[in-house]
N, C-alpha and C positions, 0 to 999 in steps of 0.2 A: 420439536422435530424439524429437520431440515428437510427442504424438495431439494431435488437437483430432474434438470431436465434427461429424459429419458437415455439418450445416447453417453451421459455421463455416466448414469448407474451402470449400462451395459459395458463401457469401457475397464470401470472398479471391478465389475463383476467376472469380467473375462479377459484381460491384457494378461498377457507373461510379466509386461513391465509397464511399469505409468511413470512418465515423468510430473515435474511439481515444482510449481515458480509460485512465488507470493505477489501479488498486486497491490500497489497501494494507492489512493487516489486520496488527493489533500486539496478540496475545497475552499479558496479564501474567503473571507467574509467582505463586503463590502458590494460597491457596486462593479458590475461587469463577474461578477463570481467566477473566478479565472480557477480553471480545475489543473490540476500536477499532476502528472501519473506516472509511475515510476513499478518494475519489475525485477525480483531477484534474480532471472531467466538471464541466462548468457546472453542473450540478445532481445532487442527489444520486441514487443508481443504485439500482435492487434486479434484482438477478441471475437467471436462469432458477430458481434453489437457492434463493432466498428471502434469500439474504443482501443488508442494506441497508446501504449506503457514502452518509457523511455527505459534502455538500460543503462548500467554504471553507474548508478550515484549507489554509493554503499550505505545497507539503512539495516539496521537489526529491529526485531518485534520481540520484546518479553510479557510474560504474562505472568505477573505474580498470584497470591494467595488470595486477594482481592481481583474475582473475574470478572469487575466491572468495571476496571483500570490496566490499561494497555499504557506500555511505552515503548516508546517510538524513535533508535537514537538513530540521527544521520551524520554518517563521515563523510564529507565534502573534503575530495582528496586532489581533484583540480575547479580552472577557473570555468572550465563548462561544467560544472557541478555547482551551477548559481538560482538564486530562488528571487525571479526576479529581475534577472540581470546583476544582481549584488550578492557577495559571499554569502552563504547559508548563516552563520555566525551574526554578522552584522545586521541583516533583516530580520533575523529574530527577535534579536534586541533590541531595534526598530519598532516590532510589534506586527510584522505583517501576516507571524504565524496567529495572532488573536483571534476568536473565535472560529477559526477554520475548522471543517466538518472532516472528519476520518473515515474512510474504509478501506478495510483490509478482506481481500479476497484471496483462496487457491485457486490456481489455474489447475489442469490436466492437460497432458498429452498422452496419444498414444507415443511410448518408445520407440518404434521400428520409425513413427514419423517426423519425431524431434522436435525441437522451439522451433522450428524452420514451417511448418505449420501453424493454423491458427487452433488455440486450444480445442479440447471437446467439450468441454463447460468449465463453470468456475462454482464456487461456493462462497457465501459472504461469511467470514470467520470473527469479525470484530467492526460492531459501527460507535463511532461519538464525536462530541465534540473536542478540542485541543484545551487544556488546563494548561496548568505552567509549562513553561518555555523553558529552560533555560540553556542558552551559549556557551560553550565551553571554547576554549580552543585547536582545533581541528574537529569539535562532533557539536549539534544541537541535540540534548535531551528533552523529548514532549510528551510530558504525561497527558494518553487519551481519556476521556470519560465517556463509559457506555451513556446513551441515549436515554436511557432506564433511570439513570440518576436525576435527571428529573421530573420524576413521577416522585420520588420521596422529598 
């Protein structure tokens, strides 16, 4: 069962309209653990917690039959769409996405108040670690793995 902080349930419970942006936050491995934060939200987000999610890099989430595997593709469609300072594609294959930690969160808004607001809560929808990489050109595909997976 999921919590969500009170003012979120009352917003689900009672809004005409809710709007809904996805958050992603892509922890590197190593040292300095440099966090990525990126938002499907027209515009970019800062969070009740103060955390700020960039917009514009274009990223899809799928979930197949297996829901303990998430993938995660990014379309890097310009040069400020870099992970790094270097093309998404390149630092892939580099290796800088290895071991990097995943979460995927929903945002809320009320509608009357827009992305122009700070959400009214979020929900963690998918955690794990990053498994294969692989560079395409124009997208990185990254198979996640739940957290869970290593417990078996």
């Amino acid at each position: 069962m999921r919590t969500a902080a009170p003012a979120l349930v009352a917003l689900l419970h009672g809004a005409d309209a809710v709007l809904v942006a996805d958050l992603l936050s892509i922890t590197l491995a190593g040292p300095g653990a440099v966090t990525l934060r990126y938002t499907s939200a027209e515009s970019g987000v800062v969070t009740p917690d103060g955390r700020t999610f960039a917009a514009g890099l274009p990223f899809e989430i799928t979930v197949g039959l297996d829901v303990d595997t998430l993938t995660l593709t990014v379309f890097p469609e310009s040069p400020r769409d870099a992970l790094l300072g270097r093309p998404w594609p390149a630092a892939a294959a580099d290796g800088v996405l290895d071991g990097a930690r995943v979460l995927l969160e929903r945002a809320f808004w009320d509608a009357a108040a827009g992305f122009a607001a700070a959400p009214v809560g979020t929900l963690v929808q998918f955690g794990g670690r990053m498994g294969v990489v692989t560079p395409r050109r124009g997208e990185v595909v990254c198979e996640v793995k739940s957290e869970l997976e290593l417990l078996t």
